[in-house]
SEDO-251254 format. One record per residue (C-alpha): residue number from 0; x, z, y; residue in one letter. Coordinates in nm, 3 decimals, padded with zeros to 5 digits, always signed. Layout:
! residues N
NODE:nr:east:up:north:rest
NODE:NUM:X:Z:Y:A $
...
END
This chain:
! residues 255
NODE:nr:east:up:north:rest
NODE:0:-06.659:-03.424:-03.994:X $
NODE:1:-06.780:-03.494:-03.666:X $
NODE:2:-07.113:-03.441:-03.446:X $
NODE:3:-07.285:-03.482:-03.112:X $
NODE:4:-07.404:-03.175:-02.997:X $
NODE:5:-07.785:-03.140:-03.109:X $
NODE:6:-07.836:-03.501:-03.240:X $
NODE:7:-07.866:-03.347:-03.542:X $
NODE:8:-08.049:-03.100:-03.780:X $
NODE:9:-07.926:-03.130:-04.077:X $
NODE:10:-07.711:-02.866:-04.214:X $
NODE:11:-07.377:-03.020:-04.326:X $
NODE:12:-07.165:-02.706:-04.450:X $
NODE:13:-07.340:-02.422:-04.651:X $
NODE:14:-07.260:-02.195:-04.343:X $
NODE:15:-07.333:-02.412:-04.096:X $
NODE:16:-07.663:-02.326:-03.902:X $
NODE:17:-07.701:-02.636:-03.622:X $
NODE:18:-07.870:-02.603:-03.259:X $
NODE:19:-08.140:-02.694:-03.101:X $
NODE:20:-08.106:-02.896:-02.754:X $
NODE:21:-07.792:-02.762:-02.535:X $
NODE:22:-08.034:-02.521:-02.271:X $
NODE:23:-07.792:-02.247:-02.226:X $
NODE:24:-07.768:-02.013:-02.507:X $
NODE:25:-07.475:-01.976:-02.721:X $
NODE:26:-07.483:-02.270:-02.994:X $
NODE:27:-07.285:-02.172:-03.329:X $
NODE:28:-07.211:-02.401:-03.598:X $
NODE:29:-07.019:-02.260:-03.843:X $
NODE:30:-06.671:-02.082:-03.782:X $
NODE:31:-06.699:-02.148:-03.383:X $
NODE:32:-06.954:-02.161:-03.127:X $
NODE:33:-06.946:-02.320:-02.787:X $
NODE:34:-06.903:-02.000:-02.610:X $
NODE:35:-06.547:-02.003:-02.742:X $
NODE:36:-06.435:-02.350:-02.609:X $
NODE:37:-06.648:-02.348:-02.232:X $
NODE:38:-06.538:-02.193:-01.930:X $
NODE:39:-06.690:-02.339:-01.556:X $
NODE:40:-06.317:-02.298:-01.452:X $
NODE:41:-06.220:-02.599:-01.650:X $
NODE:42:-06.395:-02.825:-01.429:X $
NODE:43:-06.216:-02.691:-01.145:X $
NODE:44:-05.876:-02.687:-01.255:X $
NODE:45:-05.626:-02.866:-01.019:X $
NODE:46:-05.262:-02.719:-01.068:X $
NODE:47:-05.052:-02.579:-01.371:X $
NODE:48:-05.184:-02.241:-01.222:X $
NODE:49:-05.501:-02.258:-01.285:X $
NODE:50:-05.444:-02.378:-01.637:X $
NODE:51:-05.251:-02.048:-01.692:X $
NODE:52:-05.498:-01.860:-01.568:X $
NODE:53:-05.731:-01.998:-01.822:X $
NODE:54:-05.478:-02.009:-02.121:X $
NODE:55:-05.387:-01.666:-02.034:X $
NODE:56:-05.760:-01.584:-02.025:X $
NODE:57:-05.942:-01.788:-02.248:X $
NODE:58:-05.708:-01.987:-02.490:X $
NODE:59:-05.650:-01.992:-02.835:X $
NODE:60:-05.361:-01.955:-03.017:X $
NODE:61:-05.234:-02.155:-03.311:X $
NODE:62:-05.373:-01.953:-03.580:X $
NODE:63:-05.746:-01.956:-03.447:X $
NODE:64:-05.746:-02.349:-03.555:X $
NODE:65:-05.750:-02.279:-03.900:X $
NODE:66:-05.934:-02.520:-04.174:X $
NODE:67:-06.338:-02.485:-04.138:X $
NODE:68:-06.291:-02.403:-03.768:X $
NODE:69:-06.598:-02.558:-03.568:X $
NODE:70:-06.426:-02.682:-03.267:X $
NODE:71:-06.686:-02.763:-02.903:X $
NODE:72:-06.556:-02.990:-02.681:X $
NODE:73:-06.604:-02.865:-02.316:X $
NODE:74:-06.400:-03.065:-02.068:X $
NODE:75:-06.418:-03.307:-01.746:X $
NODE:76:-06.539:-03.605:-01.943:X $
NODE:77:-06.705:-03.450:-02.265:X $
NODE:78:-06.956:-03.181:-02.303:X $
NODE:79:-07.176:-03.250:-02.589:X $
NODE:80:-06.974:-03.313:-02.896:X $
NODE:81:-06.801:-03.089:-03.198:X $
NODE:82:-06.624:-03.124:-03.486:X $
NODE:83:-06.516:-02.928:-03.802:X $
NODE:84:-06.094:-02.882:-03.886:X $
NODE:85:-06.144:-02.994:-04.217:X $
NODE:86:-05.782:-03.010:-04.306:X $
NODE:87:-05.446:-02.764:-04.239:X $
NODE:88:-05.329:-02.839:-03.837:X $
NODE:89:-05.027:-03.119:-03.947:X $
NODE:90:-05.071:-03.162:-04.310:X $
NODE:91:-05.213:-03.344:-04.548:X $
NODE:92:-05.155:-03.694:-04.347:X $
NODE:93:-05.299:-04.033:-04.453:X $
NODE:94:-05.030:-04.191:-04.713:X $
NODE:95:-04.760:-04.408:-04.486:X $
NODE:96:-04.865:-04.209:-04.138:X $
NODE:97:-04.613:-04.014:-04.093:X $
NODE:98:-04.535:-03.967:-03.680:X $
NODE:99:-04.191:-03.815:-03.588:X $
NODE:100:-04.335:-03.621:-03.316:X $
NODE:101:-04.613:-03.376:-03.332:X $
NODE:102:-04.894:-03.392:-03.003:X $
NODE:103:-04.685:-03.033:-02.834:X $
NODE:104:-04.356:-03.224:-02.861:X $
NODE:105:-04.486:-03.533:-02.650:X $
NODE:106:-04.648:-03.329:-02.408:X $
NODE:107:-04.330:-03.119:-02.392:X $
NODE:108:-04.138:-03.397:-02.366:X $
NODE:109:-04.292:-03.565:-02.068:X $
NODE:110:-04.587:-03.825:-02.146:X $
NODE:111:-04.851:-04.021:-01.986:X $
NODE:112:-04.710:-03.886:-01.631:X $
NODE:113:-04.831:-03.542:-01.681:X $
NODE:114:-05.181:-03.591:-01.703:X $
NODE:115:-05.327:-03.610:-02.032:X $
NODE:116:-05.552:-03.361:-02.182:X $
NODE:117:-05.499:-03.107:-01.905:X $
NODE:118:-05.841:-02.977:-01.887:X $
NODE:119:-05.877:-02.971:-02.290:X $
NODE:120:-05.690:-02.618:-02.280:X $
NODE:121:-05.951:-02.465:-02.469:X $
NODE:122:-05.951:-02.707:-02.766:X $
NODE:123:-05.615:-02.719:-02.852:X $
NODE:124:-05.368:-02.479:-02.908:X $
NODE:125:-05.222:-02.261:-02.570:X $
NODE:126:-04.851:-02.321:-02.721:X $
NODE:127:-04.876:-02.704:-02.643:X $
NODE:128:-05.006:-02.698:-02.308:X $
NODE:129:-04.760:-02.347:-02.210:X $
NODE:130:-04.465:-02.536:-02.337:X $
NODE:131:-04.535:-02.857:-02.156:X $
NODE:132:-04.578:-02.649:-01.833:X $
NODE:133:-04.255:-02.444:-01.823:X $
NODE:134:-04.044:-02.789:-01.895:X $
NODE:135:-04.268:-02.865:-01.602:X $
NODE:136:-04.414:-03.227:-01.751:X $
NODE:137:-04.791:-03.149:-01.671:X $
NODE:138:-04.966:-03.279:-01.340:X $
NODE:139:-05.334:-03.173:-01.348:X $
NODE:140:-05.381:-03.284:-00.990:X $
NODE:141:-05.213:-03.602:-00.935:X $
NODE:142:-05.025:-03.842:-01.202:X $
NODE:143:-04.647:-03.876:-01.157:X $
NODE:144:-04.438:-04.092:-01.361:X $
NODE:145:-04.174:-03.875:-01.267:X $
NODE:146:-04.226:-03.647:-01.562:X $
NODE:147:-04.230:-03.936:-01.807:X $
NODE:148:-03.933:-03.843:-01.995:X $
NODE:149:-03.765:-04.192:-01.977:X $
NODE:150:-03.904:-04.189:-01.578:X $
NODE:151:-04.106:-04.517:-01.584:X $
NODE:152:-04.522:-04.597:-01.623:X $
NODE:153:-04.542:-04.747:-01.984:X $
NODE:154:-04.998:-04.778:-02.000:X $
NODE:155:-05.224:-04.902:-01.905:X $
NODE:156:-05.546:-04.740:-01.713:X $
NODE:157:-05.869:-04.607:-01.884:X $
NODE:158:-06.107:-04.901:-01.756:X $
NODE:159:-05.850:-05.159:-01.895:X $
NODE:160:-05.856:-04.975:-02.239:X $
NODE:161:-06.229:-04.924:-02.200:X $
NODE:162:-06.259:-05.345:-02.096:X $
NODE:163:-06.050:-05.449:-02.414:X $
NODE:164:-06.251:-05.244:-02.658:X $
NODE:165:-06.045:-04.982:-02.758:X $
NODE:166:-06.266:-04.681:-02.619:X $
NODE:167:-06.583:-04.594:-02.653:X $
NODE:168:-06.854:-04.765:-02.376:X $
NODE:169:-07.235:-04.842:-02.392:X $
NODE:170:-07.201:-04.970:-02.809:X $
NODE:171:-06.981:-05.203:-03.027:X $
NODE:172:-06.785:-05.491:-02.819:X $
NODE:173:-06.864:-05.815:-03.036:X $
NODE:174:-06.494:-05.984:-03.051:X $
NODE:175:-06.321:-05.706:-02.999:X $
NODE:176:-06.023:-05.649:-03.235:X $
NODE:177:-06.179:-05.287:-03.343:X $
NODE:178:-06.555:-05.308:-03.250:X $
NODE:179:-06.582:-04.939:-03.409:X $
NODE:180:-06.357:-04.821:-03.111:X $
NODE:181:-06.566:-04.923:-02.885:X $
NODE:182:-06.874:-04.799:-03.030:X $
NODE:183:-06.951:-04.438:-02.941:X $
NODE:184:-07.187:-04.364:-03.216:X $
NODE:185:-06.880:-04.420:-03.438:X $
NODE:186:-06.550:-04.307:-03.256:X $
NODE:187:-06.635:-03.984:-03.026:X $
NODE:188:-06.248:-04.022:-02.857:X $
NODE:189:-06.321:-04.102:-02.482:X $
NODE:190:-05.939:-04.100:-02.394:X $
NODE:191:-05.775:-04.312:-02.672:X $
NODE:192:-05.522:-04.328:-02.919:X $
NODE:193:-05.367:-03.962:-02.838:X $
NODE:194:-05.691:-03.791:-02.814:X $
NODE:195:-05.731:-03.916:-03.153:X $
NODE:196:-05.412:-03.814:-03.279:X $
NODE:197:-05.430:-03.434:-03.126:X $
NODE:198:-05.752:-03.417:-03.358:X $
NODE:199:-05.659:-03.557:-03.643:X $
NODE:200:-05.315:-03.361:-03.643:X $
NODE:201:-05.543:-03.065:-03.578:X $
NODE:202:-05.716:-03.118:-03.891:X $
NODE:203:-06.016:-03.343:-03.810:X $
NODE:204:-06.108:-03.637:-04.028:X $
NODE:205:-06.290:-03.950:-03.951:X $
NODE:206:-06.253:-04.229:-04.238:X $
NODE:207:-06.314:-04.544:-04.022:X $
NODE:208:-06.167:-04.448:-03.707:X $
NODE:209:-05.849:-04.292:-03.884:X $
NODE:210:-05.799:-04.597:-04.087:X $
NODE:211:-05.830:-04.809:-03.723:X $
NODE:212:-05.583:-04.554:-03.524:X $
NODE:213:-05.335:-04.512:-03.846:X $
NODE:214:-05.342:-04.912:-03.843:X $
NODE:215:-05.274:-04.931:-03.449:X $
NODE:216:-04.996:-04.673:-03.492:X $
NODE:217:-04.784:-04.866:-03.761:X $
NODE:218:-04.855:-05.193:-03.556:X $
NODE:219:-04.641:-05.011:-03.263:X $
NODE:220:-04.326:-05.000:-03.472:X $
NODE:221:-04.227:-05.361:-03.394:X $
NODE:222:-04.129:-05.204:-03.052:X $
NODE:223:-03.880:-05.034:-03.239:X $
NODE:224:-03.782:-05.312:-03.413:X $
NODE:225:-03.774:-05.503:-03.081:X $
NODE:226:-03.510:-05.218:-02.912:X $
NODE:227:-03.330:-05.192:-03.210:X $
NODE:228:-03.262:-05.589:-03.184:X $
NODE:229:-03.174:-05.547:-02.771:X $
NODE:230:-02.998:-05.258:-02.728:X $
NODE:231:-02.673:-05.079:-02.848:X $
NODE:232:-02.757:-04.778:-03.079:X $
NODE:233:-02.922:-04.457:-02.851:X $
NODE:234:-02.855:-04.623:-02.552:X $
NODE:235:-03.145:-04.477:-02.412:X $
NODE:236:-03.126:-04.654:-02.061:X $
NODE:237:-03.166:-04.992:-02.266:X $
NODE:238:-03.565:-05.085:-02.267:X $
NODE:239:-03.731:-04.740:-02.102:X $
NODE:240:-04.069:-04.884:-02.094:X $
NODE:241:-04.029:-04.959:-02.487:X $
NODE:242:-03.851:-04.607:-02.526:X $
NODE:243:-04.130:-04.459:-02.345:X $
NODE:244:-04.438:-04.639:-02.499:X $
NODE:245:-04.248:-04.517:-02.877:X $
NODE:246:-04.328:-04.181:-02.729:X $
NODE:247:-04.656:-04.172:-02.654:X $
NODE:248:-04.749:-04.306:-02.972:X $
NODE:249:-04.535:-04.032:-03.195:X $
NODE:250:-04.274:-04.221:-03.244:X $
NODE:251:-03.877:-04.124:-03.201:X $
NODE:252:-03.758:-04.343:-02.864:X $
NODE:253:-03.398:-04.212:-02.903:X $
NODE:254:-03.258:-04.489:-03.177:X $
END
């Protein structure tokens, strides 16, 4: 269950009371409100530092995300949208999606040069972003592919993604492969295929956009296929940009 941030009045859960137009006051919805998930400090952030600060301060630990949890998005790009954990954080998975990596171990593991989801440190779960920063893969101020565990840049930008219809922009993109993706009255994920994934593992569930993502995901595996055909067994130096693109969609790179 998802929702925009007063575009709606009806009440969708029995204990769900919803808000009137953001002016200020503390919205709650549920088992949340968005007092929980905003801090002004967010929008300044610009080193690990001041992400520990704010973990340290403000986050939320594994066992706050339980099932029913309202969770507010507050961040850099997104400030008017919730959603309800309507599922166990990393069970009960679509039949034939199953990743080999959970969203923690990719960040820990060095991904999308350090600087993915870095000022989302109130919506997830301290332990992924804490972890990532003592292996020292995050970069809040300045990308470096450096971190990347296989070293090399293996995506495109956001305006490319946005351009081919796979994010949402200004409504559906007639011809695109996914026109739901690119419509943001039905998929709320400004930043792609992982910001979809660290939700749904979280426990959120959209029908239509999960079937599109799930269907994305097991379209990646020919890379797989395609390393497995190339390269000796765990030679890891054989295809990085393969090994690293496996990665960042939650799949094992080290075959």
């Amino acid at each position: 269950m998802d929702k925009r941030s007063g575009d709606s009045k009806r009440n969708t859960r029995k204990n769900t009371v919803t808000s009137s137009e953001n002016n200020g006051k503390t919205r709650k919805v549920g088992r949340g409100s968005l007092e929980e998930f905003r801090d002004p400090a967010i929008l300044k952030i610009r080193t690990t530092e001041d992400m520990v600060e704010i973990l340290r301060r403000r986050g939320h630990g594994a066992g706050f995300f339980t099932k029913g949890r309202e969770v507010y998005v507050w961040n850099k790009m997104e400030k008017n949208y919730h959603y309800t954990l309507t599922e166990p954080a990393g069970r009960n998975f679509a039949p034939g999606f199953r990743p080999a990596l959970s969203p923690a171990a990719m960040l820990a593991a060095g991904a999308f040069e350090g600087k993915y989801l870095n000022d989302c440190v109130l919506e997830f779960p301290r332990e992924w972003f804490l972890a990532a920063i003592r292996r020292d893969k995050l970069r809040p101020g300045e990308a470096d592919v450096k971190v990347n565990k296989f070293g090399v840049d293996s995506r495109q930008p956001l305006s490319v993604w946005k351009r081919n219809g796979w994010l949402p922009g200004s409504g559906r993109k007639s011809g695109a492969q996914h026109p739901a993706l690119s419509d943001p009255k039905s998929n709320p994920d400004e930043r792609g295929w992982f910001q979809w994934y660290c939700r749904y593992w979280m426990g959120r569930r959209l029908p239509e956009i999960d079937d599109i993502q799930i269907g994305r995901w097991k379209a990646f595996s020919r890379h797989a296929g395609q390393i497995k055909a190339n390269c000796k067994p765990r030679d890891l130096s054989c295809r990085p940009r393969q090994r690293q693109g496996l990665l960042q969609w939650a799949y094992s790179a080290n075959i």
